[in-house]
C-alpha positions in Angstrom: 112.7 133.7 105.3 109.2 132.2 104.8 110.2 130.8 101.2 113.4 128.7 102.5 111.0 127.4 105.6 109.0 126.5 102.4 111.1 125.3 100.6 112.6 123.2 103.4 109.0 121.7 103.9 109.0 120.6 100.6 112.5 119.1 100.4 111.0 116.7 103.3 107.7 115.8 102.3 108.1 113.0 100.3 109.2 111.9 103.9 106.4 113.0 105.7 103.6 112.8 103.3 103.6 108.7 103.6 102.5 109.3 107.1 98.9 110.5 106.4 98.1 107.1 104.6 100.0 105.1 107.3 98.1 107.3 110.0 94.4 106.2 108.5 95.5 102.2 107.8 96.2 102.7 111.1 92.9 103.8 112.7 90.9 101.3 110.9 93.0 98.1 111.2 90.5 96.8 114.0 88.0 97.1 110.8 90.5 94.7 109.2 91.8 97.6 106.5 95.2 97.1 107.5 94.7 93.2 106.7 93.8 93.9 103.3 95.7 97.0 102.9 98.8 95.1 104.3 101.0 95.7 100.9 100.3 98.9 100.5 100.7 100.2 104.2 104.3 98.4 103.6 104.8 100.3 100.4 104.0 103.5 102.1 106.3 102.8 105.4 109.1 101.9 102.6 108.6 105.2 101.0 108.7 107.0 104.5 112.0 105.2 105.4 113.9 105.5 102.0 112.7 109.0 101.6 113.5 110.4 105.1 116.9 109.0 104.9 117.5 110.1 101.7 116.6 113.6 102.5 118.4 113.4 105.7 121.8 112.7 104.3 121.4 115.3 101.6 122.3 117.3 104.1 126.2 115.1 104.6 128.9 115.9 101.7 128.4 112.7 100.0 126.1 110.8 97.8 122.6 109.8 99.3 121.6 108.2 95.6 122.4 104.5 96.7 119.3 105.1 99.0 117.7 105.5 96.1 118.8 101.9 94.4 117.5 100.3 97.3 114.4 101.5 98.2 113.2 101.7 94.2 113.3 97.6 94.3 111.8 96.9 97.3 109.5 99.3 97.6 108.2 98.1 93.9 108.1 95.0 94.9 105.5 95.5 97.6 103.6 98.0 95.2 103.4 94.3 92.8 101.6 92.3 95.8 99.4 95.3 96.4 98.0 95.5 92.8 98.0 91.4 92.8 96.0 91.2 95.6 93.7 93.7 93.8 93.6 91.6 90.9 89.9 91.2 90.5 89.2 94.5 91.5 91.6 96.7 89.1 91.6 94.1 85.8 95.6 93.4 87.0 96.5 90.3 85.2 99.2 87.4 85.8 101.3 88.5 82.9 100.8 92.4 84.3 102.5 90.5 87.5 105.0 89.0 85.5 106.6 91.4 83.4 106.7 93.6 87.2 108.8 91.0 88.6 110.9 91.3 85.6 111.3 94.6 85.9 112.2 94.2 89.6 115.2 91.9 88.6 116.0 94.6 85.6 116.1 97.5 88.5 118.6 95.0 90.2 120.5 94.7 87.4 120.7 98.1 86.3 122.1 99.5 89.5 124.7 96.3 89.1 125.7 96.9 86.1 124.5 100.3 84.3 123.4 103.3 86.7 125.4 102.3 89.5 124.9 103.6 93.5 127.1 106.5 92.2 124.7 108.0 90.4 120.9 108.4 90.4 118.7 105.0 88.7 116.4 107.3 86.6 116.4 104.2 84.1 114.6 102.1 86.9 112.2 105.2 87.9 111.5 105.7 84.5 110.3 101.9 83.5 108.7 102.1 87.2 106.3 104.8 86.0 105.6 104.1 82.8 104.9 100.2 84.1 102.6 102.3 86.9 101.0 103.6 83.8 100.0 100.9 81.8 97.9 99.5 85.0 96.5 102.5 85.7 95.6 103.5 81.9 94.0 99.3 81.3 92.0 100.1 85.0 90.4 103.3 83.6 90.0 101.8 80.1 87.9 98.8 81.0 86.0 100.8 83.9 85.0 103.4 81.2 83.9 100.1 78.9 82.1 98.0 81.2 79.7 100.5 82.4 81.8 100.2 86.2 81.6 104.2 86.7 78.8 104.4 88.7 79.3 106.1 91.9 82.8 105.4 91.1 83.8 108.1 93.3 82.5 105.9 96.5 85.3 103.0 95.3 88.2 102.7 97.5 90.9 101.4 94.4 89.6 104.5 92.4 91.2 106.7 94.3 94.2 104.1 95.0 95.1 103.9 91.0 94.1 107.4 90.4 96.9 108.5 93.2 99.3 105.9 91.4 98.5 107.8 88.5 98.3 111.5 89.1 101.9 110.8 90.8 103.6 108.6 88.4 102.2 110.6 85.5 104.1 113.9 86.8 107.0 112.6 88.2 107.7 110.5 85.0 109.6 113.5 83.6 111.7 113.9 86.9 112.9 110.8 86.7 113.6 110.7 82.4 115.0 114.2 82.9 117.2 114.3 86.1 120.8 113.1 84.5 120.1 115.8 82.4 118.9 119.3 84.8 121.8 117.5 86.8 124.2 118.0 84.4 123.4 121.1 82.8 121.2 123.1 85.2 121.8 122.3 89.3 118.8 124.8 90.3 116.3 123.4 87.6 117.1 119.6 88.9 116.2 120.8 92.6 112.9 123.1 91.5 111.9 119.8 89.5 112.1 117.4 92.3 110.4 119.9 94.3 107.9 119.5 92.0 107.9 115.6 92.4 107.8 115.9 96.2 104.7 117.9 96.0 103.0 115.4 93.8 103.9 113.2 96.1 101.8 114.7 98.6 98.9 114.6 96.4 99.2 111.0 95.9 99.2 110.3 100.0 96.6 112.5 100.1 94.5 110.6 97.5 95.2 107.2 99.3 94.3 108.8 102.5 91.0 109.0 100.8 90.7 105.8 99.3 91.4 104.2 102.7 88.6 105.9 104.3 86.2 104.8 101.8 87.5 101.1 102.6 86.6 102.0 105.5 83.6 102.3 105.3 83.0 99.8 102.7 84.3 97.4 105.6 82.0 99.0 108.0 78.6 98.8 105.5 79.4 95.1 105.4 79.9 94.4 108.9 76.4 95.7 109.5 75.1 93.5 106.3 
């Protein structure tokens, strides 16, 4: 009995998990963290939405995978401003910007023309992650080569990119693999995305932290 509770929690928390993030922006928009957070907190309310309803019609005999096609877009598309916004902060460059609005139209297109609503878009999560990636791979690079890691733990978009990695990182091979576990193995597909919504957590988790340290890295500066 406790392992289906469990494993019921689970199945929902890449609904829920948004809401710790959502919870802090929150708290310390009167420090102005929701002003400068605004792209993200609209990424993670995105995530909530799709996610809940997603996992909510899972539970209806019929496809919940067009969900899916529409909340990968838009919900990428606010991750884009985020990281733009952050430009000078996490070495994100115009072209960087570019090819993600690109990809955005190639999602688009792809549930158009190629992995329709029928079907789960693991093209689009794929490229989404391995996009994530790059960003999150150059940011580490050039922090490690420009003698930025001190006290690096005390910066906000550390723990921002190294959510965005942790989580993209893990849940590339749910995505790549799903058509396939699907197809082949039912029980493997659902123990893998189990898997995802867990990692999920931790990268909520590891924004949740990142927006306390803007917190007080808004405070510090108010006192200045």
């Amino acid at each position: 009995m406790l392992f289906i509770r469990m494993k019921s929690i689970i199945i929902f928390l890449d609904g829920l998990a948004p809401l710790i993030p959502i919870f802090y922006i929150l708290k310390f928009k009167k420090k102005g963290v929701l002003k400068e957070l605004i792209f993200l907190f609209v990424f993670l309310v995105l995530q909530f939405i799709f996610n809940t309803i997603a996992n909510v019609l899972s539970y209806y005999p019929f496809s919940n995978y067009f969900v899916y096609h529409i909340g990968l877009p838009v919900s990428f598309l606010a991750l884009l401003f985020f990281l733009n916004g952050s430009r000078g902060i996490i070495y994100y460059s115009k072209i960087q910007f570019i090819i993600g609005l690109c990809l955005f139209f190639i999602f688009i297109l792809n549930s158009l023309f190629f992995e329709k609503i029928i079907t789960f878009n693991s093209i689009s999560y794929s490229l989404c992650s391995l996009y994530i990636l790059t960003v999150c791979m150059k940011y580490f690079w050039l922090k490690a080569n420009t003698n930025g890691t001190n006290e690096i733990l005390k910066e906000p978009y550390f723990w921002f990119i190294s959510s965005f990695f942790i989580y993209y990182c893990s849940s590339f091979i749910a995505f790549s693999s799903y058509h396939y576990f699907i197809k082949y193995n039912d029980q493997s597909a659902g123990i893998v995305w189990r898997f995802h919504n867990v990692m999920f957590l931790v990268m909520c988790i590891l924004i949740s932290k990142g927006v306390k340290l803007k917190h007080l890295c808004q405070a510090k500066s108010f006192f200045l």
